[in-house]
Each structure stands twice: as structure tokens, then as C-alpha cells.
N, C-alpha and C positions, 0 to 999 in steps of 0.2 A: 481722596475727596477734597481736601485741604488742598492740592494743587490744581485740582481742576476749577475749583472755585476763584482760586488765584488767578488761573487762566483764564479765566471768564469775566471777571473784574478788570483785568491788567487790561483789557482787548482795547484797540482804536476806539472808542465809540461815536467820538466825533465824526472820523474815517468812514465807518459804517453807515452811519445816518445820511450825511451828503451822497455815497456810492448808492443808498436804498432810494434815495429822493429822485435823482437822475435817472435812475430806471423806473422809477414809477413815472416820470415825465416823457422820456420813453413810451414805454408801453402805453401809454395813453394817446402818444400822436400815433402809435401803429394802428390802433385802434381805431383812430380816425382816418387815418388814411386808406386803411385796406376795407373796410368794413363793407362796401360794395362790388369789391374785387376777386379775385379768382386766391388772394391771399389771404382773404376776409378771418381766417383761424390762427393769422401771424401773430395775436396780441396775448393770445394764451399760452402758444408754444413761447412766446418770449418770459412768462410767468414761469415755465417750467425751467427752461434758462438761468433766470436768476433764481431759481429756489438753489439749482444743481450749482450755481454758481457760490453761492451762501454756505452749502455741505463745503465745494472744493477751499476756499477762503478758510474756512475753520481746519479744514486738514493741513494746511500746507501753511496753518497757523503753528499748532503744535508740534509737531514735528522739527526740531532743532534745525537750523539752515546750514549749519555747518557737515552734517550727516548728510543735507540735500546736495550740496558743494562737493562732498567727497565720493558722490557717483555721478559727477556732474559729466565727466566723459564717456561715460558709459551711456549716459542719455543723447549725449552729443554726436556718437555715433550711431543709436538710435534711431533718430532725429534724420541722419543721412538716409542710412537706410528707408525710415519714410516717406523720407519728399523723393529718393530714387522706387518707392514702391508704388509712387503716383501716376509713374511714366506707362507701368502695366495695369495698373487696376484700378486706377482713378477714372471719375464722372467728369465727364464732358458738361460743362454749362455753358454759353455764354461764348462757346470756344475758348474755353480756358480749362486746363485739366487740372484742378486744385484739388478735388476731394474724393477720400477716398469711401463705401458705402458701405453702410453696417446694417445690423439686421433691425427690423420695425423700418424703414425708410430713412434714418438718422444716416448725415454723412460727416464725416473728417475730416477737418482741416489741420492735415501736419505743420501747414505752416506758419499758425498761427501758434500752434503751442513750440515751434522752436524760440519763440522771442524768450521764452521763461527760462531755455538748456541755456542759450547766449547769454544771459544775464547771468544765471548763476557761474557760466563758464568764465565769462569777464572779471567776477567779482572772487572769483579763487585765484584765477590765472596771478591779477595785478594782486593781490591780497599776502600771498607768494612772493612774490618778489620783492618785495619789503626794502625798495627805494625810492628815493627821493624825487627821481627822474626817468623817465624812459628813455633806453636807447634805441634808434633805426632797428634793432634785431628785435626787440619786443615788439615793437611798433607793426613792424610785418609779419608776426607770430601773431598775433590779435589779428591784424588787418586777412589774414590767412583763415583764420578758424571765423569770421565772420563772413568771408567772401563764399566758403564753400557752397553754404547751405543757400545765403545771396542769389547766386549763380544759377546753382537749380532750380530756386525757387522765378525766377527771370525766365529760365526753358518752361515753364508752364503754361503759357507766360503770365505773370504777377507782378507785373512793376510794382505796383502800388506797397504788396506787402514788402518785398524785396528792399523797397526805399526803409519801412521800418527798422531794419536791421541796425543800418547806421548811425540812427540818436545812441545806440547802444555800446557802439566803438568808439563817438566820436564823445559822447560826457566821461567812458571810462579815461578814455587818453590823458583829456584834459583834468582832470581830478588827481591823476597818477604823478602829473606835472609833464610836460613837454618843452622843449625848448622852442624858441620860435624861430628858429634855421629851418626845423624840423617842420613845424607849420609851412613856412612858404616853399619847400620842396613837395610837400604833400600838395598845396593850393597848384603849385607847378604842373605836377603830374595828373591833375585834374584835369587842368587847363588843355592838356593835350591828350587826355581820353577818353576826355568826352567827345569830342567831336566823331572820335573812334568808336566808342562804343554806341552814334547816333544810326550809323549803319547797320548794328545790328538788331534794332528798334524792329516791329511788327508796325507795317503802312497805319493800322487804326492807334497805336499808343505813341505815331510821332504825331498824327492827328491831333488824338487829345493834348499833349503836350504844345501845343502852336497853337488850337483855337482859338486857350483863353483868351489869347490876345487879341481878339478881335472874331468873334463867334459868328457876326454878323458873315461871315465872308463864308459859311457854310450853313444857313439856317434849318435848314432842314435835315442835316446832316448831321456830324460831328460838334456844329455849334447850338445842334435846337436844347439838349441838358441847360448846357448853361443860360441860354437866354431866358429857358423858361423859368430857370432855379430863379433868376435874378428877378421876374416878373412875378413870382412868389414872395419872396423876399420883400417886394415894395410893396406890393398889396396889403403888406400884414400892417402900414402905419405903424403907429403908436400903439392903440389897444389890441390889434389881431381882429382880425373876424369872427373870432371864436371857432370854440369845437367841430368840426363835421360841418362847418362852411365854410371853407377856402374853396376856392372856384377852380386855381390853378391845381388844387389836390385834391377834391373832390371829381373834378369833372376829366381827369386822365390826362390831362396837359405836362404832368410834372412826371417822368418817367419813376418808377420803382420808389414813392414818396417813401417808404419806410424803413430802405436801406442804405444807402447811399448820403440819399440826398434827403434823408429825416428834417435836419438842420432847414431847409426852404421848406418844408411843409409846416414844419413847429411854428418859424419865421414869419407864415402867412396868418396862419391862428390864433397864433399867442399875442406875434406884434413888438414892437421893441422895448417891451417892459418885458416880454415872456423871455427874449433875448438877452435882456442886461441879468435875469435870473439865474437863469441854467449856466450863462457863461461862469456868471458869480460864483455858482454850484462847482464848477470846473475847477475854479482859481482856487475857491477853501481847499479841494482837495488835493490838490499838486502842494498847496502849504503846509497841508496834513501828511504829506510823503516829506516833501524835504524840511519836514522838524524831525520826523523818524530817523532822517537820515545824517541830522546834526548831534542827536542824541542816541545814536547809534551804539553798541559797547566795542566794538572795532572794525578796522577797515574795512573788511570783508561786509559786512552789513549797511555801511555808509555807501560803498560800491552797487549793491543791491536796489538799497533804497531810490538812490540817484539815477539807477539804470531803470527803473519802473517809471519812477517821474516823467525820463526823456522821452520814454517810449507813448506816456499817456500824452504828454503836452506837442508833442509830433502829431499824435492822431487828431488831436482837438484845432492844432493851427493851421493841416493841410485840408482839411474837410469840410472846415469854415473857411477858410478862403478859397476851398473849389466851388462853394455851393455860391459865393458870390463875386465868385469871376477873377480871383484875386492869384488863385492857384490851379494848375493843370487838372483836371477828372483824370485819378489815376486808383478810382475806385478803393479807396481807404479809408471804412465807416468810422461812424461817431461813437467812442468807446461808453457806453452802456445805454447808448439809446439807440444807433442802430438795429436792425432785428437779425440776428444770427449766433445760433449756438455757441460757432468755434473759438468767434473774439469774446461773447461776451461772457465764456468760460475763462478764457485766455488772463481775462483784465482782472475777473474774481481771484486769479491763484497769484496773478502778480499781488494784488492786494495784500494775499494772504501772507506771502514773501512780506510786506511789508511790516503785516503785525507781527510775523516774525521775530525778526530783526527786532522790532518795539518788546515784544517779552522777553528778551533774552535780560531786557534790562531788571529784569525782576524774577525769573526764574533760575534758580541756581542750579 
């Protein structure tokens, strides 16, 4: 009892409050947004979301990280096997095969919970090696065990998640310490694979990938998302239009206001005080991860903490600058206000990895 109490006291509570706020801000613009819609029920499944999200946070609270670290391959193959079980028994959305179907109508997104096996995997891998610098042979061992799942997740096709992956190799590397030879061979072999790998792009995600830059040049098309996120976005002024009257989100103009592209519905309503908030909301908690991961009890948990940060402040900086023209639509929601089971379980257990790592400083 004496330890559960402990446990319970020791917990983020700052952590917790900003993560509880943002989804309540959340679920509030879903609610606005779909309430005439054929998704008009998003706002309560999203309540159940973060309840289940809350249970998962607290389990993968107490449970030691280092015990989660030491079947981190076992999940990592796992993990394979699931994004290759997607190929045969995965739901078609959207033309993309990402989920797989469970029973009550509930579907799975494996790819979403492999960012947690990568993290943990990263955070053992380099934790392990217990030097000062990496060499080209680790570098492609990482760069190896994060392309797999990469890869497959790209055959779905999922750019958007698939881009995730990378905050997660690329803050371990640099943490580990890297040489900067090693940098500009890396930035090298960039330079000439991308071009390579532009070929093997799907005609609609080299689309989104060009629009932003000039949307006008398909309005109707590929460019009408962003034009319209953007005409939401200005609409909203300084105070918002308030609740349940944004024009651009009420009146169907703004495609799927409550997934995606939240951020330009919130944007039109709230206005740019509702905007200097939640972003505010954003920044406390990325602060609240990387003091966890200053005050970490060792590498392995610093590694952790750092790989969660990367992965939340990646979702927050492509999502916002897609919904205002500034980044590609490469469909990668806003981490706990979007509406969707998979991430917004996804971001609860990273969380919980965090307060982890934070109890261990007081649990013996």
C-alpha cells in the first residue's frame, strides 16, 4: 500500500494536467465540428480514448522500463509481423491499408504503437553500448532496425506515419554523440536518395508533397485542404468566432475538421488567443518530458524520455505547419486533439514511458 501511495504521489502531475487539458480542448473542437455530420458520435468515442488512454499511462507507469526494455525485441518482431499482417487482413480506408479490425467495429493501427517498440528499442540498443560516440556500424544497425518497420509502413502507403519514425533515430544518434564526418555523409546520401526514392512516391502523396507550395495551381484538387485550412485559419481573427460557428467548419468547406486538420477548425473558433494557448499547452509539456529526461536515473531513461519528446514535437510542428500551408498534407494528426483511438492511445503510453522513467527516481 506504502508503495502504491508512493506511486501515486511520485506521478507527473504537472504532465498529467497539460495532457488532460489538450484533450479536453480536443474533444471540444470534435464536438463542434462533427456535431451535424455523419461523425456527429466522434466526441464521445474520443472520451473513451482518453479514459483507455489514462488506464494505459498508469500501466506502463508502473511497471519498471527496464523489464519493458528487456523484451523490447520480442515486441519489435512483433511489431513486424503486424504491419506484415496488415497486408492480408487490413481495412481499406481512404485507399490506404493501415488497420487492422477487431471485434464491436474497433480497428488497429500497428503503426502507430510501433513508435513505443522503436523507442524502447533505441533506448536499450544505445544504452548498451556504453560509448562516448557512435561508429558508421551502429549508425546503420539503428538506421537498420528503424527502416524496417519505415518501409512497410510506406507499402501501406503511410508516408505521414512512416516520416514519424525518424525524430526517433535521428535525437537518439545525436544524444549518443556523432561525429560530424558522419553527419555530412549521412546529409550526402540523402541528397542522392531522395531524388531516388521520389519515384517510388504514389502520383496523390507526390501531389501533396508540391501543392503546399502553391495550392492555387490545383484548387479543386489536391490544393482545395490547404486553401481551405488556410481560410479557416484567418477567419478565426484574434477572438475566434466561437463554438459551433465557424463557417469554414460548420458549413463542410474544411475537409474532415476533426482529424487532420483539428488545428484550422480550433484556429477559426477559438482565434489566435485560442492558438497562443493550446500551442502554450504544447511547449509546457515537451518542457515536462525533457526535465524527466534531465533528471532521468540513467541513460536508458534519458534515451526514452528524449525519444517521446521528438516524436510529440515532430507531430505538433508538421500538423501545424500543414494546416497553414507551411508543410506537405502528409496526414499526421495533432497529438491528443486529433480524433483517433490508435495515436491517441499511442501518445498516452508514451507518456506513461515518461513517468516511468520519472519514478524510478524514487522507487527502489
Amino acid at each position: 500500500m506504502a508503495s502504491s501511495y508512493r506511486t501515486f504521489r511520485d506521478l507527473d502531475w504537472p504532465l498529467l494536467i497539460i495532457t488532460l487539458a489538450i484533450c479536453a480542448a480536443g474533444i471540444l473542437q470534435i464536438y463542434s465540428a462533427t456535431r451535424d455530420t455523419i461523425w456527429h458520435d466522434a466526441w464521445w468515442k474520443q472520451i473513451v480514448w482518453v479514459a483507455g488512454g489514462v488506464v494505459l499511462l498508469w500501466l506502463f507507469t508502473v511497471v519498471d522500463y527496464h523489464t519493458l526494455m528487456g523484451q523490447v525485441y520480442i515486441g519489435y518482431v512483433l511489431v513486424i509481423l503486424g504491419l506484415l499482417a496488415v497486408f492480408l487482413v487490413g481495412v481499406q480506408v481512404f485507399g490506404s491499408r493501415r488497420w487492422i479490425p477487431l471485434p464491436g467495429g474497433f480497428r488497429f493501427q500497428i503503426s502507430e504503437f510501433a513508435k513505443i517498440v522503436l523507442i524502447l528499442l533505441v533506448a536499450r540498443y544505445l544504452s548498451e553500448l556504453n560509448k562516448d560516440e557512435l561508429d558508421w556500424r551502429n549508425m546503420l544497425k539503428l538506421a537498420a532496425f528503424i527502416g524496417v518497420p519505415m518501409l512497410l509502413v510506406m507499402k501501406q502507403p503511410d508516408l505521414g506515419t512512416a516520416l514519424t519514425y525518424l525524430p526517433i533515430l535521428v535525437v537518439g544518434i545525436f544524444l549518443a554523440g556523432v561525429r560530424w564526418k558522419y553527419v555530412a555523409m549521412i546529409l550526402g546520401v540523402l541528397a542522392i536518395t531522395l531524388p531516388i526514392g521520389w519515384v517510388f512516391l504514389k502520383d496523390y502523396q507526390r501531389a501533396r508533397l508540391t501543392t503546399f507550395i502553391d495550392p492555387s495551381q490545383d484548387p479543386k484538387g489536391t490544393g482545395y485542404q490547404v486553401i481551405q485550412s488556410r481560410i479557416a485559419v484567418g477567419q478565426g481573427g484574434i477572438w475566434g468566432r466561437g463554438v459551433t460557428k465557424g463557417t469554414q467548419t460548420q458549413f463542410g468547406f474544411l475537409p474532415v475538421p476533426h482529424t487532420d486538420f483539428i488545428f484550422s477548425a480550433f484556429s477559426e473558433e477559438h482565434g489566435f488567443l485560442g492558438v497562443i494557448v493550446v500551442l502554450g499547452l504544447y511547449f509546457l509539456l515537451l518542457m515536462q518530458i525533457v526535465q524527466n529526461a534531465q533528471t532521468a536515473p540513467d541513460r536508458a531513461g534519458m534515451y526514452i524520455c528524449m525519444g517521446v519528446a521528438a516524436v510529440v514535437l515532430f507531430h505538433v510542428l508538421v500538423n501545424v505547419g500543414m494546416v497553414v500551408g507551411r508543410m506537405p498534407v502528409t496526414g499526421i494528426p495533432l497529438p491528443l486533439m486529433s480524433a483517433g483511438g490508435s495515436n491517441t492511445l499511442t501518445v498516452f503510453i508514451m507518456l506513461g514511458l515518461v513517468n516511468n522513467v520519472r519514478l524510478r527516481r524514487f522507487v527502489s
